[in-house]
DOVO-132868 format. One line per field, with one value per residue (C-alpha): residue number from 1; residue in one letter; x, y, z. Coordinates in pm, whole numbers. Layout:
! DOVO-132868
nr <- [NUM	...]
rest <- [A	...]
X <- [X	...]
Y <- [Y	...]
Z <- [Z	...]
***
This chain:
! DOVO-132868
nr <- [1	2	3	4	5	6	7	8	9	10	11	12	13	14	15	16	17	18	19	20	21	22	23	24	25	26	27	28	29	30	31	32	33	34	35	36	37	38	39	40	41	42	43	44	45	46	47	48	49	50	51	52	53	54	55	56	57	58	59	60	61	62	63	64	65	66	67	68	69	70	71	72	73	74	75	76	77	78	79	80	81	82	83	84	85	86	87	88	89	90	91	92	93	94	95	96	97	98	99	100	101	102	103	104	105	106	107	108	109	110	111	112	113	114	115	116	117	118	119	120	121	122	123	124	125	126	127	128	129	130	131	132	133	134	135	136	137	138	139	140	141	142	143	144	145	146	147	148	149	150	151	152	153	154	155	156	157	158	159	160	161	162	163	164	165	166	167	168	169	170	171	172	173	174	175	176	177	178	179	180	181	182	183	184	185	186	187	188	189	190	191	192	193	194	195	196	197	198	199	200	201	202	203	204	205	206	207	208	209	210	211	212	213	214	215	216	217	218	219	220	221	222	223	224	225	226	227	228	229	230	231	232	233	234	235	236	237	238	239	240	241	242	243	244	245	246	247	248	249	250	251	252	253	254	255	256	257	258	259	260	261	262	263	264	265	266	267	268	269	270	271	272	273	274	275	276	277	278	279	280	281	282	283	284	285	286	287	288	289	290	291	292	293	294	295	296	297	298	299	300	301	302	303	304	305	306	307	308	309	310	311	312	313	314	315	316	317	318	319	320	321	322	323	324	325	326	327	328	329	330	331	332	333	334	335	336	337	338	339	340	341	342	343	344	345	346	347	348	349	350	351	352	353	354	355	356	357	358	359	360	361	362	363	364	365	366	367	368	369	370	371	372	373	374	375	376	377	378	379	380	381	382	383	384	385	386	387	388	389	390	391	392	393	394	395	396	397	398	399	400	401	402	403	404	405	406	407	408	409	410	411	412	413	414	415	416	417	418	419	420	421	422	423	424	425	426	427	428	429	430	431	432	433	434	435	436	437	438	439	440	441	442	443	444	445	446]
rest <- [X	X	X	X	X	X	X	X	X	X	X	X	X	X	X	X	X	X	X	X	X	X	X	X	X	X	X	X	X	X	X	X	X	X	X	X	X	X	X	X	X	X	X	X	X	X	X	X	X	X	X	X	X	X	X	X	X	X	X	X	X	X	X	X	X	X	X	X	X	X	X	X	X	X	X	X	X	X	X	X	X	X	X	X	X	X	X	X	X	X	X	X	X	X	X	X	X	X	X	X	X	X	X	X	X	X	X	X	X	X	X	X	X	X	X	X	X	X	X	X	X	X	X	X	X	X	X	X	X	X	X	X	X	X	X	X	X	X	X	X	X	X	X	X	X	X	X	X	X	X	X	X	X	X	X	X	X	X	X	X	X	X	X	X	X	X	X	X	X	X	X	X	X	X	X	X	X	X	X	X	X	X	X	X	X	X	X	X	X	X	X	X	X	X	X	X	X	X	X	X	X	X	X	X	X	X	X	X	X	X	X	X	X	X	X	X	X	X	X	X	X	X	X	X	X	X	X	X	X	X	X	X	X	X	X	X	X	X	X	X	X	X	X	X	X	X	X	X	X	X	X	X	X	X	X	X	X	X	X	X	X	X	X	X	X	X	X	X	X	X	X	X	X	X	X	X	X	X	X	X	X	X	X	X	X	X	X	X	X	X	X	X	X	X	X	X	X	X	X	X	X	X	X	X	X	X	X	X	X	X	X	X	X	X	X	X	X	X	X	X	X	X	X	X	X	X	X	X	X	X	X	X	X	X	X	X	X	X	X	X	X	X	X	X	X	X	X	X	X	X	X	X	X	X	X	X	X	X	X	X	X	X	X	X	X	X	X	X	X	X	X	X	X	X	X	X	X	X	X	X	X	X	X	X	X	X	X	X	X	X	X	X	X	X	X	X	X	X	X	X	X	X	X	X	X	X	X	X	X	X	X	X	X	X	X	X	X	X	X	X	X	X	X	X	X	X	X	X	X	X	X	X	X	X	X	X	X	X	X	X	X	X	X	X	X	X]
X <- [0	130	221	186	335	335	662	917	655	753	527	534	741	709	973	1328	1576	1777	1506	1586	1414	1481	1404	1238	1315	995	1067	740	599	213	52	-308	-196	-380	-135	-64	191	-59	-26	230	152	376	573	858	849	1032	959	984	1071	961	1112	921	1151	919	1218	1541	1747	1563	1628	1970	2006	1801	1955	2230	2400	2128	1846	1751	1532	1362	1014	1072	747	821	639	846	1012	1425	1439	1525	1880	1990	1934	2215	2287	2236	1881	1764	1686	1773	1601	1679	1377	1356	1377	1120	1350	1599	1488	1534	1833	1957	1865	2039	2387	2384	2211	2449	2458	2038	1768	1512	1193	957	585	369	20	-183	-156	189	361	619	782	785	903	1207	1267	1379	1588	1787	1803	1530	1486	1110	825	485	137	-64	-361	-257	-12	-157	55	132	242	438	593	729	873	1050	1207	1291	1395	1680	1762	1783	2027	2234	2290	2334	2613	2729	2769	2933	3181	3259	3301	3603	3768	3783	3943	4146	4273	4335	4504	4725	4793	4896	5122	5280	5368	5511	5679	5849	5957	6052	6428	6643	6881	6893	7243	7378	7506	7387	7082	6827	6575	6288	6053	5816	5545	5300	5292	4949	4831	4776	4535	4750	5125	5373	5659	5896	6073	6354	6502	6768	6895	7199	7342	7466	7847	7772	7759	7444	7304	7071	6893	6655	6470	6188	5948	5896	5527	5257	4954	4892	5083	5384	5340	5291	5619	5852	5715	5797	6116	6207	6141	6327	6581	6580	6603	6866	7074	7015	7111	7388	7418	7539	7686	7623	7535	7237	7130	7135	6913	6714	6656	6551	6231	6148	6177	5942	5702	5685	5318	5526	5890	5888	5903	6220	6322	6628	6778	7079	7248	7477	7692	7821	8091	8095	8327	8117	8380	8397	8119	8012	7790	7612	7403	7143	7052	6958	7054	7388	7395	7468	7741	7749	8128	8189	8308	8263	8039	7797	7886	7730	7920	8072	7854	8084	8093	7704	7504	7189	6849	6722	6517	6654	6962	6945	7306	7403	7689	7678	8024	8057	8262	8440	8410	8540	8286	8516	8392	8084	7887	7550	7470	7133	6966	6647	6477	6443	6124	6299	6532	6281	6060	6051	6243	6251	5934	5911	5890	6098	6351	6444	6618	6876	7123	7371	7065	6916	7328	7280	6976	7111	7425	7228	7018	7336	7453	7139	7220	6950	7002	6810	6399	6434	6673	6485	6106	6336	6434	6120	5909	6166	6130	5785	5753	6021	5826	5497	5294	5219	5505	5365	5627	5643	5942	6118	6428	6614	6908	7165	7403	7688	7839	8155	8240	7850	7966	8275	8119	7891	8126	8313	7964	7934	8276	8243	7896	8043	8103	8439	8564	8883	8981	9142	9507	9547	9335	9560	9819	10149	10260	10470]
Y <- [0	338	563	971	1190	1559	1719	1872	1994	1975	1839	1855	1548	1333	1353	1247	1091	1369	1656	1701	1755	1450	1418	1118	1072	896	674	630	665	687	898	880	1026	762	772	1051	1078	1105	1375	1335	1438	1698	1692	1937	2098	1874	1869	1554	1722	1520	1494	1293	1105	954	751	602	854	1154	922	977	1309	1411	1097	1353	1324	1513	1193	1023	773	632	501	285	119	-256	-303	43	-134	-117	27	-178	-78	-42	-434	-621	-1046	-955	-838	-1191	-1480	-1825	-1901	-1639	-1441	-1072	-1007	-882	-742	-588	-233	-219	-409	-172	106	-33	-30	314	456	170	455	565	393	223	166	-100	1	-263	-411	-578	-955	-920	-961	-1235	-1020	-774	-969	-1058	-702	-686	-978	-851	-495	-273	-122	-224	-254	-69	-205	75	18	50	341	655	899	807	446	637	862	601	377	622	703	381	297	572	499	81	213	414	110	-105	133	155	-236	-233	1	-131	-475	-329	-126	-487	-670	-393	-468	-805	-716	-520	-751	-972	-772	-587	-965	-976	-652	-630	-978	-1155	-1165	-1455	-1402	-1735	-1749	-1410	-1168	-881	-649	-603	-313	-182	87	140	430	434	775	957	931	544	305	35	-53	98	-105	-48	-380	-488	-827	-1012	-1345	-1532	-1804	-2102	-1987	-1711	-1411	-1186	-1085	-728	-616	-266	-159	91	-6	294	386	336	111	-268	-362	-166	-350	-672	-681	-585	-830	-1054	-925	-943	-1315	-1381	-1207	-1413	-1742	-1683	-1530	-1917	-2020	-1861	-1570	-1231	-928	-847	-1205	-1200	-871	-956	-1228	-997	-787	-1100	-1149	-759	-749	-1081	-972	-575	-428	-225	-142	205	19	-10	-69	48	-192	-209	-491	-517	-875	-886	-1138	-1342	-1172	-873	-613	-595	-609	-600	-337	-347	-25	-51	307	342	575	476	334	537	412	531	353	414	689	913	1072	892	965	744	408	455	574	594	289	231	63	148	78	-255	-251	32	-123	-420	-560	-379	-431	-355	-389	-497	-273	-426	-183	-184	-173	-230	-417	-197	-9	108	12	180	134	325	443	753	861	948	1214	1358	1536	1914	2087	2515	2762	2767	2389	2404	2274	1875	1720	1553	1279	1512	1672	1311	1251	1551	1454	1100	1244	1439	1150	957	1223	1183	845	670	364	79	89	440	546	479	565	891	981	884	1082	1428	1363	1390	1708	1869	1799	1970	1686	1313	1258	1170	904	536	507	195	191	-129	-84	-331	-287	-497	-452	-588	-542	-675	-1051	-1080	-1011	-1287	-1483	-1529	-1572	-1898	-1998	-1938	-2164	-2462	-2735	-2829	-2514	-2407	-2048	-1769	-1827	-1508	-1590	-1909	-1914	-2034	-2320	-2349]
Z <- [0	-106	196	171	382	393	293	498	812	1198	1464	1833	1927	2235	2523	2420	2595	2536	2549	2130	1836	1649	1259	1069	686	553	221	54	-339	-266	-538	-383	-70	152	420	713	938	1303	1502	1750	2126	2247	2547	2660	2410	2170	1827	1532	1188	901	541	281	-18	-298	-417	-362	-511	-349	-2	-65	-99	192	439	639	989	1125	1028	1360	1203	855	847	529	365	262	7	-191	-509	-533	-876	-1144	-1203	-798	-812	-750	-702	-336	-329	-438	-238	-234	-522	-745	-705	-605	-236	-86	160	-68	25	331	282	80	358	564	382	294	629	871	1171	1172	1364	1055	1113	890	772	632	666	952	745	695	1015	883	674	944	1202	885	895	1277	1260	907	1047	1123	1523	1501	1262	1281	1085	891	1000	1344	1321	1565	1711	2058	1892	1620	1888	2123	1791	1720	2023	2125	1762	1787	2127	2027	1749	1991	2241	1912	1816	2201	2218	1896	1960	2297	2169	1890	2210	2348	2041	1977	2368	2288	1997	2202	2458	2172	1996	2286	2382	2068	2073	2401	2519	2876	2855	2816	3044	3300	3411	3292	3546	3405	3476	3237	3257	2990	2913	2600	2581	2278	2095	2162	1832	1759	1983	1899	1983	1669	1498	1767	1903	2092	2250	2445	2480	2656	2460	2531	2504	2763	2531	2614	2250	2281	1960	1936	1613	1450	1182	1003	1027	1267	1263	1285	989	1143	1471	1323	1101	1416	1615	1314	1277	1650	1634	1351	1498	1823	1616	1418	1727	1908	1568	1644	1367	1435	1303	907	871	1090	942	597	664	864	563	368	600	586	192	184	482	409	277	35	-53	121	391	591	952	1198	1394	1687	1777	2077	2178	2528	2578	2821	3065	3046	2932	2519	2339	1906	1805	1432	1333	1053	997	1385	1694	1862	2229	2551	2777	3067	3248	3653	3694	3399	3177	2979	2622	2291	2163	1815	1525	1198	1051	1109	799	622	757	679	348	169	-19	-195	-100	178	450	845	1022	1320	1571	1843	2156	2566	2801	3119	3423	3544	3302	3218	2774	2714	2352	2265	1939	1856	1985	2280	2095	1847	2129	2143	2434	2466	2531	2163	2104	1783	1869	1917	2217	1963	2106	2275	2512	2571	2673	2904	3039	3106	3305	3528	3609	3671	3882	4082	4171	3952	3787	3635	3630	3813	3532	3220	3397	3510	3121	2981	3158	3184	2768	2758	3003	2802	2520	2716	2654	2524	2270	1886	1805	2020	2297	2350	2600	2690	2955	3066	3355	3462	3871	3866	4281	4353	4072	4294	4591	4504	4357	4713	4876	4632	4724	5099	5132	4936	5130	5205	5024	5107	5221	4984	4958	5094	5380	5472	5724	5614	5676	6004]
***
């Protein structure tokens, strides 16, 4: 049955939830003009606007952000050339649904309401379950009944949209959980006398972790193998290629590969695993030998380390012979520097979100290595070390920067004690059974 409705008039609404006008876009082609929109009861004050489409086409043009609801009439034919494979059933037929199916893909965010007759409750009853808030019957319709559809038609949508939404905060928390367990690793350090510390704060901007990464491993020979990289970007993709990357990287390290070996084939799984060849990742590798006091350092196109040695000033590991960042050339070489870390140091590696915040009243200016150096020292000055360190540097970053910073931080820092290993090392030797004492401790022999 056709369904007229006067065009573009306002009538006295009932209450909202929100005490405001809301507006209802009626779809209907009824050339007779058998059909009214009742009278709506007013209440506060609140008002329902009405706009009238007589097609499909018109609906479109008048269906803006400012729409609260459609009152759709079922039995309105999708014109010949909107139909598609999808608005038929099973069976090939036409379906009788593929209105307000197709409604319901262009208006996804408004509340839809379904008009039909008395005898056809079925198809009505269809429409809820495909899509629609609620359904009304013609013969039925007053405006009291009208009135309360619609409100609780909007307000069905809203809760609709509410659930949905919270559901995607909670996948996207998942999705977190799993890539930041990707991303930022337990270490593997069981038997290693060194102390291991982290830090990693997502950049304002993204909901989700970026393509920052780091890792660090003891191998069987002793040697203590530390690796920190950057996908460049932000975004899930980002994320998931460094978490890719950091596991690659930890498997070929137990494979025992270092150096420009283990980088090359890093590049391999980037080239193969990348969305596109733009993109390209930084990565720094550190290998601690066993004793603790010389170390290898490889730089793919990433920030040098910070040493910080007992008794001096913290100051950045060699730089110069540093390689390109993984991804950008084809063949490239990364040189491994051999380096002296002495017997108690601090070796912090980072990316460089912490360096590219803003310092000064005029917040043009970036803190750069040399003031994160700066900063560093005075915190060393201040007797902090470890966890206190690194939470310490992170945070003075981001007030110098007068806010959240837009770029991800990662911060890994190892230390090594040397007076606390051989103070524990004569502990062990004291509690052995049977032990004997220090030569130096032993009387001579009468």
């Amino acid at each position: 049955m056709p369904v007229p409705v006067p065009q573009q008039r306002a009538v006295p609404a009932a209450e909202t939830t929100h005490g405001a006008d809301l507006t209802l876009l009626v779809i209907e082609d009824d050339p007779a003009g058998t059909f009214t929109v009742p009278e709506l009861p007013s209440a506060a004050g609140t008002r329902v606007r009405v706009r009238t489409a007589r097609n499909l086409t018109e609906a479109g043009r008048l269906l803006t952000d400012d729409v609260d609801c459609i009152l759709l009439d079922l039995d309105l034919a999708l014109p010949t050339g909107a139909r598609t494979d999808a608005d038929k059933d099973g069976s090939g037929h036409p379906d009788e649904l593929a209105t307000l199916k197709h409604i319901l893909r262009i208006a996804p965010r408004h509340a839809v309401l379904a008009l039909t007759a008395e005898n056809d409750a079925e198809r009505a009853a269809e429409a809820v379950r495909v899509g629609a808030q609620d359904y009304l019957f013609r013969g039925e319709l007053d405006g009291r009944l009208l009135s309360r559809a619609i409100r609780y038609a909007v307000e069905r949508k809203r809760a609709d949209i509410a659930q949905h939404q919270l559901t995607e905060s909670r996948l996207r928390a998942q999705e977190n959980a799993r890539l930041e367990r990707g991303l930022l690793p337990t270490p593997l350090l069981q038997g290693s006398d060194l102390d291991f510390a982290a830090r990693y704060r997502p950049g304002r901007s993204r909901a989700l972790l970026g393509g920052d990464f780091y890792d660090t491993v003891r191998t069987p020979d002793g040697t203590v193998h530390a690796m920190i990289g950057d996908v460049c970007g932000h975004g899930p993709d980002e994320a998931a290629l460094g978490v890719e990357l950091r596991i690659a990287w930890r498997a070929l390290t137990l494979a025992g590969l270092c150096g420009d070996e283990l980088l090359s084939t890093l590049q391999q799984v980037l080239e193969h695993e990348r969305q596109s060849e733009e993109i390209f990742a930084t990565v720094c590798t550190v290998d601690i030998a066993p004793d603790g006091r010389r170390a290898g350092l490889c730089l793919a196109g990433h920030p040098a380390p910070l040493i910080a040695r007992q008794g001096r000033a913290a100051h950045l590991l060699p730089y110069e012979d540093g390689g390109p960042a993984l991804g950008l050339l084809p063949h490239a070489r990364w040189p491994r520097r051999q380096v002296q870390l002495g017997g108690s140091w601090s070796l912090m590696m980072y990316t460089d979100g912490l360096i590219e915040g803003r310092v000064g009243l005029e917040g043009t200016q970036r803190l750069g290595q040399d003031g994160m150096v700066a900063m560093i020292n005075g915190q060393l000055d201040q007797g902090l070390g470890g966890e206190a360190l690194l939470e310490a540097a992170v945070s003075q970053v981001q007030e110098l920067n007068g806010g959240e910073l837009t770029d991800d931080v990662a911060v890994l820092l190892l230390e090594r004690d040397e007076a606390r290993i051989r103070g524990r090392g004569r502990s062990a030797l004291r509690s052995r059974p049977g032990s004997a004492a220090p030569a130096s401790a032993q009387r001579p022999p009468l």
